[in-house]
Backbone as ProteinMPNN parsed JSONL, in Angstrom:
{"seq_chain_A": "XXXXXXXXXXXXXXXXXXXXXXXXXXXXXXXXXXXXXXXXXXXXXXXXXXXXXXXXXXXXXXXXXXXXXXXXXXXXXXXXXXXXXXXXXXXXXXXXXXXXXXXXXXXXXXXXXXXXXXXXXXXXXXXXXXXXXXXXXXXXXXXXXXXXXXXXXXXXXXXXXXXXXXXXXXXXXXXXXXXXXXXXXXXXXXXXXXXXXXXXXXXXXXXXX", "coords_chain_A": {"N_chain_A": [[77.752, 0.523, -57.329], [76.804, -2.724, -57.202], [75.4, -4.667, -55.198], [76.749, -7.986, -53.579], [74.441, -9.451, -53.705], [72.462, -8.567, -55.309], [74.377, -9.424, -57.626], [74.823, -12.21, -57.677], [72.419, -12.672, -58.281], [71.993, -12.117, -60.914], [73.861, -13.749, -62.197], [72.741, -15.772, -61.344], [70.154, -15.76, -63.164], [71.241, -15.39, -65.201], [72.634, -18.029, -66.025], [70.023, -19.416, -65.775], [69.132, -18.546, -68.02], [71.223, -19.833, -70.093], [70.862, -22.421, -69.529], [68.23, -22.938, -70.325], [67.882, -21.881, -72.741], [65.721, -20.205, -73.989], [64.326, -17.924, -72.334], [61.565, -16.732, -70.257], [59.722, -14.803, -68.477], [58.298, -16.277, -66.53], [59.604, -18.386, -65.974], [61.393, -17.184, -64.09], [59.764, -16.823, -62.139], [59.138, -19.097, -61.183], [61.369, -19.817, -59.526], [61.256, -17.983, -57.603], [62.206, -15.808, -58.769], [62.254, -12.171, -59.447], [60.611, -10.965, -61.86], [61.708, -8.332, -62.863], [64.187, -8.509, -62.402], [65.253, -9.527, -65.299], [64.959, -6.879, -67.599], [66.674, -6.001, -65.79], [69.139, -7.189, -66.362], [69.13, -7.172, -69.382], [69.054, -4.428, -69.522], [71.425, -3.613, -69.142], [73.142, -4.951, -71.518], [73.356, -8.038, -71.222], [71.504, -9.632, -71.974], [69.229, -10.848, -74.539], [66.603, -9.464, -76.705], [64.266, -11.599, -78.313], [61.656, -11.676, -79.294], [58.272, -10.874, -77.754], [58.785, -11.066, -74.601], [61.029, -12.756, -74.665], [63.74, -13.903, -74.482], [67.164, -14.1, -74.28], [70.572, -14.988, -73.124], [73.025, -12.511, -74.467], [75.2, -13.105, -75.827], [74.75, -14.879, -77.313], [74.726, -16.865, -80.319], [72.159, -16.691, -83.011], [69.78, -18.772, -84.822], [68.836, -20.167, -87.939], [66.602, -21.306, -87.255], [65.553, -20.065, -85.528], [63.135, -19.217, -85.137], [61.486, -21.402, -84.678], [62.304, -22.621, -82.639], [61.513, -20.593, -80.737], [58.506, -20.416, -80.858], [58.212, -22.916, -80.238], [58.693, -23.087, -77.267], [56.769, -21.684, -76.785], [54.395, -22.573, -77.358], [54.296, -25.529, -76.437], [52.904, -28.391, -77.117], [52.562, -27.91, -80.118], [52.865, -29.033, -83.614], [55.306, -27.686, -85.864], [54.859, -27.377, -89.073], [53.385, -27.982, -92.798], [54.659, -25.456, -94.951], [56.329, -24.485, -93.187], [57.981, -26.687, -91.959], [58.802, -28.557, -94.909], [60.796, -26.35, -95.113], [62.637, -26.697, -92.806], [62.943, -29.548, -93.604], [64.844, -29.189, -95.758], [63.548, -29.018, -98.096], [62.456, -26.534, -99.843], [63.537, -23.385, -100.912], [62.431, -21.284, -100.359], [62.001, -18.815, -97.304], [59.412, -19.074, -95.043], [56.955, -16.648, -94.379], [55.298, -16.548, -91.644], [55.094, -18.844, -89.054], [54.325, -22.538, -89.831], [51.918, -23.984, -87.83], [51.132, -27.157, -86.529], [48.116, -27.693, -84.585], [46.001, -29.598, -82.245], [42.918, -30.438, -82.955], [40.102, -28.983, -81.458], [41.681, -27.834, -79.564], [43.078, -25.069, -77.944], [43.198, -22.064, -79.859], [46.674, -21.039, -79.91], [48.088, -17.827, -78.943], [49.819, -15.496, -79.495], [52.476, -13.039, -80.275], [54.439, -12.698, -81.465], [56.752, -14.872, -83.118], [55.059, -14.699, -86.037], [51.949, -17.062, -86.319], [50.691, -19.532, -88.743], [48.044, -21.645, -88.241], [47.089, -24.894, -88.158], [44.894, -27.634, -87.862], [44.909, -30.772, -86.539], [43.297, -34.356, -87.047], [42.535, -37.646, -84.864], [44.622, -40.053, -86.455], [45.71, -38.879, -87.847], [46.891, -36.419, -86.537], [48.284, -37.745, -84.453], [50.591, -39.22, -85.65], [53.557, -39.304, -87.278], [55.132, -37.39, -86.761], [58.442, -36.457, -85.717], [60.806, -35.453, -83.21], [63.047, -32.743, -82.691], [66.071, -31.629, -81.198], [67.718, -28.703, -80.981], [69.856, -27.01, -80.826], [70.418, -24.104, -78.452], [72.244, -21.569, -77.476], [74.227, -22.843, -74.491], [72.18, -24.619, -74.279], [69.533, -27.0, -75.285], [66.426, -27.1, -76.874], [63.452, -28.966, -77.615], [61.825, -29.442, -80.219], [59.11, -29.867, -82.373], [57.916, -31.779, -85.491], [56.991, -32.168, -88.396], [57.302, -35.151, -90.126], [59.643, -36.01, -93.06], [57.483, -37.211, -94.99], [54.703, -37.176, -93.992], [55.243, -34.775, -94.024], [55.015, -33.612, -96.959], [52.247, -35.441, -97.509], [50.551, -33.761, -96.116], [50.683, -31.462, -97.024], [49.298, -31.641, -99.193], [46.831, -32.111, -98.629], [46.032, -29.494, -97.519], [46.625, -28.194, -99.394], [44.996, -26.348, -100.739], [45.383, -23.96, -99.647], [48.151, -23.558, -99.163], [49.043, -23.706, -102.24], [48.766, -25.83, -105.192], [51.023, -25.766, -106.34], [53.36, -25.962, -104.677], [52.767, -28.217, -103.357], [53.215, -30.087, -105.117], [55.912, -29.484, -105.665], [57.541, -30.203, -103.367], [56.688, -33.316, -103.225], [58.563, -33.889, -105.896], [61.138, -32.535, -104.589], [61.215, -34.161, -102.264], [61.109, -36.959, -103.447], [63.221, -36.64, -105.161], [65.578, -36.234, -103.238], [65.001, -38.871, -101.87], [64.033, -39.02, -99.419], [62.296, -40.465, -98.116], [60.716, -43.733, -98.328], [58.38, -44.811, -100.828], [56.204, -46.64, -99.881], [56.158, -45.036, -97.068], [55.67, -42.669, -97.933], [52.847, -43.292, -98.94], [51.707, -44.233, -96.983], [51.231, -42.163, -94.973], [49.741, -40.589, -96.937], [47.069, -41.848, -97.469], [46.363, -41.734, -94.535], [45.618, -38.957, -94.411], [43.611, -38.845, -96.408], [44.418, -38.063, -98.746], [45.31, -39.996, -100.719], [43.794, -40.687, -103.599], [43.706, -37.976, -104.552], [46.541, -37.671, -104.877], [47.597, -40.031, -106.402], [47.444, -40.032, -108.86], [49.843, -38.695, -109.625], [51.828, -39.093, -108.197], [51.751, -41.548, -109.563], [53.287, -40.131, -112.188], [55.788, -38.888, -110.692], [58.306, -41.264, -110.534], [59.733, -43.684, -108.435]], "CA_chain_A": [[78.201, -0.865, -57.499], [76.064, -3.365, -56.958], [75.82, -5.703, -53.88], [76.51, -9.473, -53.636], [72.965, -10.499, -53.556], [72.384, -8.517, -56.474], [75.133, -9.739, -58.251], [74.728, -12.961, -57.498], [71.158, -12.516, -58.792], [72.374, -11.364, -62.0], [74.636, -14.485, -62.569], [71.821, -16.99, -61.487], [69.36, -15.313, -64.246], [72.323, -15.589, -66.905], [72.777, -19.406, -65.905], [69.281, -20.062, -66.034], [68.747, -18.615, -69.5], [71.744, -20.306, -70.752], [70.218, -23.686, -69.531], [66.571, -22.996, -70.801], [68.215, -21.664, -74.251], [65.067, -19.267, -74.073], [63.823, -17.342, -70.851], [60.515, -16.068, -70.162], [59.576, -14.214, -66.926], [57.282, -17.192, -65.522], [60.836, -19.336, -65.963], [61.883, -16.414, -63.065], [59.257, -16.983, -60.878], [59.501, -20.859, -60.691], [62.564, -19.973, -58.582], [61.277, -16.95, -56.555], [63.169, -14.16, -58.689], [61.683, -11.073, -59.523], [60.991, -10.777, -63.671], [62.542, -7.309, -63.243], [65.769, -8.876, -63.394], [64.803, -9.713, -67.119], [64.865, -5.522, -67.954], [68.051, -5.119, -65.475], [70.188, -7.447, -67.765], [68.989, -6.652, -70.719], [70.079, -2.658, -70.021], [73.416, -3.952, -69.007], [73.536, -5.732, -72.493], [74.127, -8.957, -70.836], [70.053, -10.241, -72.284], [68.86, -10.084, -75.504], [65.13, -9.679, -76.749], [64.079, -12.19, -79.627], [60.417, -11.925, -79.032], [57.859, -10.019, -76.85], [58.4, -11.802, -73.353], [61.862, -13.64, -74.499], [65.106, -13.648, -73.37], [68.435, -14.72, -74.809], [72.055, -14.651, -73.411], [73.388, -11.544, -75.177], [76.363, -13.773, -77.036], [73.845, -16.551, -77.918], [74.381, -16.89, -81.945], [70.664, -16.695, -83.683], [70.54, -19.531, -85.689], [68.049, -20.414, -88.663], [65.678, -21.64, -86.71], [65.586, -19.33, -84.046], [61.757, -18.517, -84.694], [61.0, -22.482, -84.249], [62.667, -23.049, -81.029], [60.838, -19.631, -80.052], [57.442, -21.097, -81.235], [58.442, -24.292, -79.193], [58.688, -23.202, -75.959], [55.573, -21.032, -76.081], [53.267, -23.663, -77.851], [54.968, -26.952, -76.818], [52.031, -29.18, -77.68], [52.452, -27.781, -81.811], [53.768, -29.352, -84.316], [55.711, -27.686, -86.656], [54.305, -28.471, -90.399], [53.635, -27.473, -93.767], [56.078, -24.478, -95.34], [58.037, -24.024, -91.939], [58.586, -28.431, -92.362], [59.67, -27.989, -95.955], [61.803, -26.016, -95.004], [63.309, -27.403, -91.94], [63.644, -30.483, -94.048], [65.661, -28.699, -96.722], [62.874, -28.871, -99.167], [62.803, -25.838, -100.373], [64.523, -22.263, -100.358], [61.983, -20.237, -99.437], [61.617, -18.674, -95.758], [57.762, -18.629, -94.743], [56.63, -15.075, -93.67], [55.057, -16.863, -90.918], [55.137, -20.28, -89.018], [52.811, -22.995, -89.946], [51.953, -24.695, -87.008], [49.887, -27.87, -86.764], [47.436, -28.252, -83.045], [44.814, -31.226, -82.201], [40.985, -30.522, -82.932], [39.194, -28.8, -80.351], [43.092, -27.08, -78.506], [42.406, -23.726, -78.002], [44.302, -21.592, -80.742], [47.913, -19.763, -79.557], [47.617, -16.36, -79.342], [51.079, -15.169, -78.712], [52.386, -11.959, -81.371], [55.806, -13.181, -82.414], [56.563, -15.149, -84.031], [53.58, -14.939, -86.383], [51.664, -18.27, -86.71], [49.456, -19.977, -89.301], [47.771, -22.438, -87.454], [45.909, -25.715, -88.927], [44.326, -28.398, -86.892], [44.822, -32.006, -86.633], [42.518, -34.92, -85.177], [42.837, -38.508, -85.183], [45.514, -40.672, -86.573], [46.502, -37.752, -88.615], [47.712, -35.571, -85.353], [49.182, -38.587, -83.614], [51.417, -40.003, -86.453], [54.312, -38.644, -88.551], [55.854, -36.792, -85.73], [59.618, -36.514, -85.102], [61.22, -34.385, -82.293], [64.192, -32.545, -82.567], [66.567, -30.728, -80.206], [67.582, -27.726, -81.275], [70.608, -26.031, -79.765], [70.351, -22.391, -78.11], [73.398, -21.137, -76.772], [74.626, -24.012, -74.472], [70.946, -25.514, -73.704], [68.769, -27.694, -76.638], [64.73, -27.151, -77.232], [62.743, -29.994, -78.398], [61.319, -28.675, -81.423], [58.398, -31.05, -82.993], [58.237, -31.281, -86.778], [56.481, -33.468, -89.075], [58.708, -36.15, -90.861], [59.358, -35.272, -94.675], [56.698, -38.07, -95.471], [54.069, -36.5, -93.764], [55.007, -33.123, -94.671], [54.692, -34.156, -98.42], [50.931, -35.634, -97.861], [50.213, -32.105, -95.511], [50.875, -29.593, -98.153], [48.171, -31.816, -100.006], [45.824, -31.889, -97.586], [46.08, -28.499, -97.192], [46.622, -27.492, -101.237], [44.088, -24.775, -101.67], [46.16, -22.975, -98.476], [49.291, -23.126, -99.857], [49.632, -23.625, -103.505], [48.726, -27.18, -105.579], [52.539, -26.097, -106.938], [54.202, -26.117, -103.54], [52.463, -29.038, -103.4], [54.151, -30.612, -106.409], [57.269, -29.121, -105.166], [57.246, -30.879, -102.013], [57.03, -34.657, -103.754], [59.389, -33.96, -106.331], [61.958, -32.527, -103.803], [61.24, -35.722, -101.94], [61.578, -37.732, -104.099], [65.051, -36.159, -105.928], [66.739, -36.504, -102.146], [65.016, -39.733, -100.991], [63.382, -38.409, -97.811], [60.926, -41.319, -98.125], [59.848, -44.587, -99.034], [56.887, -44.747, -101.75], [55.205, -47.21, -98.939], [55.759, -44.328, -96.317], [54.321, -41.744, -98.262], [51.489, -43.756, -99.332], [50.752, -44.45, -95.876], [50.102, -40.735, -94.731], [48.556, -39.631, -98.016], [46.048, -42.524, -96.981], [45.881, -41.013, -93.205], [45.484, -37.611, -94.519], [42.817, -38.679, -97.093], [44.34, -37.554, -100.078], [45.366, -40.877, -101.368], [43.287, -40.615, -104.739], [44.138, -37.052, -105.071], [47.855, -38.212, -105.243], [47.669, -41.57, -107.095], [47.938, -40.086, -110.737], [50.746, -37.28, -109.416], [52.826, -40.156, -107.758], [52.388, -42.832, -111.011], [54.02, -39.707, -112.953], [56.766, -39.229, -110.223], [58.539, -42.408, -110.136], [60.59, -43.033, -107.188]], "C_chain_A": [[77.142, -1.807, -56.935], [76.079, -4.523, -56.172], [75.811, -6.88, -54.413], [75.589, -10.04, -53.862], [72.635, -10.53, -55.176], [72.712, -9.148, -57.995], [75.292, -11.552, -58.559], [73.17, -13.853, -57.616], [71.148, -13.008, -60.286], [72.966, -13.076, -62.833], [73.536, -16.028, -62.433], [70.454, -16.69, -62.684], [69.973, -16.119, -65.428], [72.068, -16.922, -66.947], [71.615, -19.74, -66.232], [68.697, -19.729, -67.737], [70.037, -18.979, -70.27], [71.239, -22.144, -70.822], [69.34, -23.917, -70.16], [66.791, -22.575, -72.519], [67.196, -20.657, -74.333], [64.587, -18.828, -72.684], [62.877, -16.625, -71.072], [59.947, -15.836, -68.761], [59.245, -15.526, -66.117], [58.388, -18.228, -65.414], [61.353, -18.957, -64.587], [61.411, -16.877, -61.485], [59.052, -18.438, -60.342], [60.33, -20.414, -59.955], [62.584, -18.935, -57.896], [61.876, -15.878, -56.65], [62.428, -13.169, -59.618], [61.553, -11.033, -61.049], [61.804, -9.604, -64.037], [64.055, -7.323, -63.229], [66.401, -9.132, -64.589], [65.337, -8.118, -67.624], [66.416, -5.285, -67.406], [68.984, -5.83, -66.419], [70.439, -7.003, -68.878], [69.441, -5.204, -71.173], [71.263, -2.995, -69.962], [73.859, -4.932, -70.099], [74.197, -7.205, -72.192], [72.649, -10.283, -71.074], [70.013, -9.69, -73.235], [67.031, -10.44, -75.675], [65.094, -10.523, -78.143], [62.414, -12.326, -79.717], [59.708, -11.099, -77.832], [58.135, -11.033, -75.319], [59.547, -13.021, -73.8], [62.633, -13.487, -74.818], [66.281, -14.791, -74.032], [69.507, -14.84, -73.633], [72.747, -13.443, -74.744], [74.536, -12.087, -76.485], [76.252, -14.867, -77.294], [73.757, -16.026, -79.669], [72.681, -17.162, -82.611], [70.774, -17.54, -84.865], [68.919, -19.334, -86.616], [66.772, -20.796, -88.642], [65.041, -21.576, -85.568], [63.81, -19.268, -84.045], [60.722, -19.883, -84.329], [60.787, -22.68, -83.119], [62.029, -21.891, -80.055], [58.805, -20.111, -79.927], [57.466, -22.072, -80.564], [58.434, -24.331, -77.953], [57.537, -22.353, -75.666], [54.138, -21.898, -76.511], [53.868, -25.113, -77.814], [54.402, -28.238, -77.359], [51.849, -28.743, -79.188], [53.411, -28.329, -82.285], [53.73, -28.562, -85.75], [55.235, -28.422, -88.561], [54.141, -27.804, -91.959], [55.126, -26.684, -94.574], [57.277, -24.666, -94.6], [58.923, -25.936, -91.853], [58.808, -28.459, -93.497], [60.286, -27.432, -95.881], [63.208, -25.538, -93.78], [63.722, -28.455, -92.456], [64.13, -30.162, -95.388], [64.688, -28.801, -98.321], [62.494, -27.965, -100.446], [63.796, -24.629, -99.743], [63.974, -21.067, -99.747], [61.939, -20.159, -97.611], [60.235, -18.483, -95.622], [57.679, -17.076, -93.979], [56.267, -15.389, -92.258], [55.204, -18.401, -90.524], [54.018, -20.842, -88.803], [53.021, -24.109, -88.826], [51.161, -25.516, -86.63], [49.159, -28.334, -84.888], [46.076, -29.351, -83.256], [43.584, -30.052, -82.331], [40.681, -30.416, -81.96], [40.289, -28.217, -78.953], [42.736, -25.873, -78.746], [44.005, -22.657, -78.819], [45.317, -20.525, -79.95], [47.262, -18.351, -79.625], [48.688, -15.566, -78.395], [51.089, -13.726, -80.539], [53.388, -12.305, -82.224], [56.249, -14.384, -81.741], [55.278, -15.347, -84.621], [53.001, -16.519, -87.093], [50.581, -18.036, -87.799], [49.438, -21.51, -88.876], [46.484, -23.469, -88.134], [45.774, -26.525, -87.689], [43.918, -29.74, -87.792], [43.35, -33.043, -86.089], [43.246, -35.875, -85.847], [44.339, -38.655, -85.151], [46.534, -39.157, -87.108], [47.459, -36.242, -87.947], [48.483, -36.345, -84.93], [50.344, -38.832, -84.348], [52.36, -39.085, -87.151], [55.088, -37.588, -87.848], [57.137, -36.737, -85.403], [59.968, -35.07, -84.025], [62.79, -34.183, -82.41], [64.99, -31.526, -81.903], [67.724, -30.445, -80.892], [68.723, -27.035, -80.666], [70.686, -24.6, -79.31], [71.145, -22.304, -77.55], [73.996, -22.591, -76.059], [73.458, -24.712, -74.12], [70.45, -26.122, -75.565], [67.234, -27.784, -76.394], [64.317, -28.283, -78.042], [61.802, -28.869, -79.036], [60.546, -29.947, -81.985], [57.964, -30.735, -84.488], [58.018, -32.314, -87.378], [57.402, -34.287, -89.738], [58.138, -35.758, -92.294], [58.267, -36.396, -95.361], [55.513, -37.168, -95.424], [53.994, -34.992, -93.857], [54.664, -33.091, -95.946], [53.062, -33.957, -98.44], [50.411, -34.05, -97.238], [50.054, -31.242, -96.479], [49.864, -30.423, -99.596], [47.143, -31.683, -100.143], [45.148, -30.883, -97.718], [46.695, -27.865, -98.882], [46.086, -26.344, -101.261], [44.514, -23.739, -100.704], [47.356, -22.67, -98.52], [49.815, -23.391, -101.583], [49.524, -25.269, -104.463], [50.751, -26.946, -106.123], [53.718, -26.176, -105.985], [53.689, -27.292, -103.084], [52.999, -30.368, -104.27], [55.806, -30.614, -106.265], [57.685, -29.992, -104.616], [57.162, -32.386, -102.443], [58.012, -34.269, -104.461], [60.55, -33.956, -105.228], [62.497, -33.813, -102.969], [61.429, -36.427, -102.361], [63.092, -37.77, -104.683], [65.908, -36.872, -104.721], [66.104, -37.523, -101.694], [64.931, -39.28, -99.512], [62.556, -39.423, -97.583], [60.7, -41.929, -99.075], [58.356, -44.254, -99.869], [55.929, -45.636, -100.585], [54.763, -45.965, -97.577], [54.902, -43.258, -96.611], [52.583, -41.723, -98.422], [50.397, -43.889, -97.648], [50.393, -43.224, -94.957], [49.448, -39.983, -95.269], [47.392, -40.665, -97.825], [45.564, -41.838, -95.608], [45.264, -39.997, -93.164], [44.165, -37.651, -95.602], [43.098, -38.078, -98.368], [45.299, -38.483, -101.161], [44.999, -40.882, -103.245], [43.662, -39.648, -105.249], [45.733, -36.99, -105.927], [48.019, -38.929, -106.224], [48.368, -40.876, -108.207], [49.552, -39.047, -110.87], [52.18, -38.402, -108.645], [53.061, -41.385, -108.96], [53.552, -41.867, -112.073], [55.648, -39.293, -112.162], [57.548, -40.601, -109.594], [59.585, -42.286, -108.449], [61.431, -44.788, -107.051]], "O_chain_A": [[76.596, -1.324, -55.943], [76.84, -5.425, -56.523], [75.169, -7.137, -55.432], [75.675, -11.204, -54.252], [72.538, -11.453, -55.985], [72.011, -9.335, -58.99], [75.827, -12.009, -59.57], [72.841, -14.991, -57.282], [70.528, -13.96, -60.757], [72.485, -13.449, -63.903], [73.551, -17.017, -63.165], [69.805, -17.698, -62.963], [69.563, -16.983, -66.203], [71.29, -17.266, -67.836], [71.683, -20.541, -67.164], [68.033, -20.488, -68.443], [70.052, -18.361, -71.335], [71.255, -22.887, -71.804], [69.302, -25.011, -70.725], [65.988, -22.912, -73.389], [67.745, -19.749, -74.959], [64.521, -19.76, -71.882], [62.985, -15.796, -71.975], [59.759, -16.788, -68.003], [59.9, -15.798, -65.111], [58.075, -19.12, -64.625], [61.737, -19.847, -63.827], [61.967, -17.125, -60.415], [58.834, -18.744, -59.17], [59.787, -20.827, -58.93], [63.67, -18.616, -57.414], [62.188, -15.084, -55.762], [62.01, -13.654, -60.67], [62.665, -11.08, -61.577], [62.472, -9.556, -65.07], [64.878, -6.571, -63.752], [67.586, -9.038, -64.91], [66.427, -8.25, -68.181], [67.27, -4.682, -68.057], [69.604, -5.158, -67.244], [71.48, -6.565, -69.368], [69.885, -4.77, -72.236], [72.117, -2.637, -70.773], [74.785, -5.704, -69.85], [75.254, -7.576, -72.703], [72.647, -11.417, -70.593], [70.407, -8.536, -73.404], [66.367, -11.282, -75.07], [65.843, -10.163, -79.051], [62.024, -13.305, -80.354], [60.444, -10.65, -76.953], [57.245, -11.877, -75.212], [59.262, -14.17, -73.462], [62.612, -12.715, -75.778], [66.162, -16.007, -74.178], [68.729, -14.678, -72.693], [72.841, -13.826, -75.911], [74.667, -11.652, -77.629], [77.096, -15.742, -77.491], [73.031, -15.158, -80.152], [72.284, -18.305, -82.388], [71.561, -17.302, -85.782], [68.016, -18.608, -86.199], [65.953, -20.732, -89.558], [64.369, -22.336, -84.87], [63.235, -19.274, -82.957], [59.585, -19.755, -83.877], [59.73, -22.869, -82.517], [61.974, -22.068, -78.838], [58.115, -20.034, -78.91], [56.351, -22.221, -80.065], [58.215, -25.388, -77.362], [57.208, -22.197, -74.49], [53.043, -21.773, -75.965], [53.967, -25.815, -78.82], [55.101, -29.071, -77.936], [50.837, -29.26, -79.661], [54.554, -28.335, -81.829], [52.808, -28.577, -86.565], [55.317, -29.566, -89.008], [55.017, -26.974, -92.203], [56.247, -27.172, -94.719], [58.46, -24.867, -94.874], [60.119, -26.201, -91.726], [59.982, -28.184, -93.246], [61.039, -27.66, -96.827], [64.123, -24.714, -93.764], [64.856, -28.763, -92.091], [63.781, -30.964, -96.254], [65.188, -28.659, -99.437], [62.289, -28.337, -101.602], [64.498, -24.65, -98.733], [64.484, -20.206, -99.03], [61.868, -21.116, -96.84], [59.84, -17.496, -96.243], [58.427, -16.652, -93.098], [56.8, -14.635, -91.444], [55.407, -19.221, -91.42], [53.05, -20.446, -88.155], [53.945, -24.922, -88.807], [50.133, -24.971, -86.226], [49.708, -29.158, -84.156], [45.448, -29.694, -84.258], [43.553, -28.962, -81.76], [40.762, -31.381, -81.2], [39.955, -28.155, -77.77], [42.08, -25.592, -79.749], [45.194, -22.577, -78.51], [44.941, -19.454, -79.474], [46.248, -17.94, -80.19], [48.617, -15.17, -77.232], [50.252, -13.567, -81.427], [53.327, -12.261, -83.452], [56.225, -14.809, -80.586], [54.408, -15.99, -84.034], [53.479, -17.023, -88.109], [49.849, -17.058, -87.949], [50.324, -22.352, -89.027], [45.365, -23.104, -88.498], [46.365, -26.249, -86.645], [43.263, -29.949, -88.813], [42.58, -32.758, -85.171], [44.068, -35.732, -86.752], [45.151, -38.035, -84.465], [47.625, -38.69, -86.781], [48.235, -35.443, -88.47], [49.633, -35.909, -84.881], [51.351, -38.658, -83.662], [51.881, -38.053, -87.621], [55.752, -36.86, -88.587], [57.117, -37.141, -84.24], [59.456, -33.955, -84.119], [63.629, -35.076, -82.287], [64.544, -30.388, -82.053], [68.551, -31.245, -81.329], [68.336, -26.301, -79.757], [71.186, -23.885, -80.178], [71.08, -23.14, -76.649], [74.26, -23.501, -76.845], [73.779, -25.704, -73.465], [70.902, -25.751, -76.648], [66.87, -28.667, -75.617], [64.86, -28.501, -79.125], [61.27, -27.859, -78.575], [61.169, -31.003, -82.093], [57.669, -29.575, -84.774], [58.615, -33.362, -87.131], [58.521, -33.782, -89.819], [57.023, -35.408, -92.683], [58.331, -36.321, -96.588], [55.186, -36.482, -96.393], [53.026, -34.234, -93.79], [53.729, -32.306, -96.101], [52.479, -33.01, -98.968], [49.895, -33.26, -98.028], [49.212, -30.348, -96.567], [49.75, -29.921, -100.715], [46.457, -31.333, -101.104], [43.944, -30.92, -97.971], [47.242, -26.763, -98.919], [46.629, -25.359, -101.762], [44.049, -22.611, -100.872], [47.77, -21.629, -98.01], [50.981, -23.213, -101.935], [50.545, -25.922, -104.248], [51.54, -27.887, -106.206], [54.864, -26.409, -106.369], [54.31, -27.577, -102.06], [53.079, -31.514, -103.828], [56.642, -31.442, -106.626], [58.33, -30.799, -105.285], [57.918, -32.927, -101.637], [58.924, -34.14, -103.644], [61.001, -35.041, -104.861], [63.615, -34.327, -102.939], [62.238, -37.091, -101.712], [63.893, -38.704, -104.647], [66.706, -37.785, -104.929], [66.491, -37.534, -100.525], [65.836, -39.273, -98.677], [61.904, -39.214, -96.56], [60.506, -41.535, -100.225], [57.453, -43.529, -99.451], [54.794, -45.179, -100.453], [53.626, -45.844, -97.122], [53.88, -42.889, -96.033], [51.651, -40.94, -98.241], [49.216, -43.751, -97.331], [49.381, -43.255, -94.257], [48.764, -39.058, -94.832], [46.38, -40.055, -98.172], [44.414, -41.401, -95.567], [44.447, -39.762, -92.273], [43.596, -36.568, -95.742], [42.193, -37.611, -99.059], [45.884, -38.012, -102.137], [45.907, -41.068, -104.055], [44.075, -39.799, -106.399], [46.031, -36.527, -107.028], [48.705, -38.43, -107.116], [49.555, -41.028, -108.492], [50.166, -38.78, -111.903], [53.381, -38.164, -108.775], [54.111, -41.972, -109.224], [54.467, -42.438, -112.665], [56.649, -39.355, -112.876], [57.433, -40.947, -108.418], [59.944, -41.356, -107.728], [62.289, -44.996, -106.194]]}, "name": "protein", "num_of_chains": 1, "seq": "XXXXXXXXXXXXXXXXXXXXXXXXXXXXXXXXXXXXXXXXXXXXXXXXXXXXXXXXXXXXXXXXXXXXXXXXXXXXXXXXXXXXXXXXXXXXXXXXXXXXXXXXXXXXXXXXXXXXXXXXXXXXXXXXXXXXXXXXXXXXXXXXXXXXXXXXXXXXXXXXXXXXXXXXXXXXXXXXXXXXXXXXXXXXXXXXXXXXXXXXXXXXXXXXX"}
């Protein structure tokens, strides 16, 4: 049976990975407790694994966007963009094999195993702008999750065409356009940021909006 201290170990672990919505050892040692309390939960089915080095609540529901909010707390300076933003903003139906994740010019690239990234790089206006943050619920805690706005995801997957598809590219305005995700002035003003203004022009006169 296991002593008070222990036990009372056990229950401040649980608490803190119900707060943090994800737990990762170095979460442990902020507060002076051993990471091998991570392994003792987890045999006593009372931790689950969703990642190498992260840590659930065992009767935390896995939601749709579990591999975001996992991606979010180990790269918190990325934003979320392309495919995996299409389809966070209901754009399309596919799931990406991997997440596309956008970092500043000259950040030194992730290099975590899971979730698997594809990783582009911002500078300028074009990193700063077009940004929304959204929190994310994990069990009873919420992750800020950062994630381009469907404007800027639009001009992105233009940008970035010959990396994912000129027809997921095409996709990606229409869609936008059908559900009104975005003003014709907003779009215009990050397919200008993004430089692919001209590329657009004749692909936006044939989608009206």
């Amino acid at each position: 049976m296991s002593s008070p201290t222990l036990q009372n170990l056990d229950a401040e672990v649980l608490a803190l990975a119900r707060k943090r919505g994800v737990l990762r050892a170095r979460d442990l040692q902020e507060h002076g407790i051993a990471r091998t309390y991570l392994q003792r939960l987890q045999e006593r089915g009372l931790l689950q694994t969703v990642g190498r080095g992260l840590y659930l609540p065992a009767d935390t529901e896995i939601t749709e966007h579990q591999t975001l909010v996992e991606v979010a707390r180990r790269v918190p300076h990325g934003v979320v963009c392309l495919l995996s933003a299409l389809r966070f903003h209901d754009f399309t139906t596919q799931e990406p094999h991997a997440v596309w994740l956008a970092i500043e010019k000259g950040a030194r690239t992730p290099k975590i195993e899971y979730p698997t990234l594809r990783v582009v790089r911002f500078g300028g206006d074009a990193w700063c702008e077009g940004v929304e943050e959204h929190h994310l619920p994990v069990g009873e805690a919420k992750v800020t999750v950062r994630v381009t706005n469907p404007a800027k995801t639009v001009a992105d997957c233009w940008k970035f065409r010959n990396k994912i598809g000129l027809d997921v590219a095409l996709e990606a305005l229409r869609e936008g356009r059908r559900k009104r995700k975005f003003t014709m002035d907003e779009l215009w003003h990050f397919a200008t940021i993004d430089r692919v203004a001209n590329v657009m022009r004749p692909y936006l006169e044939a989608v009206r909006f």
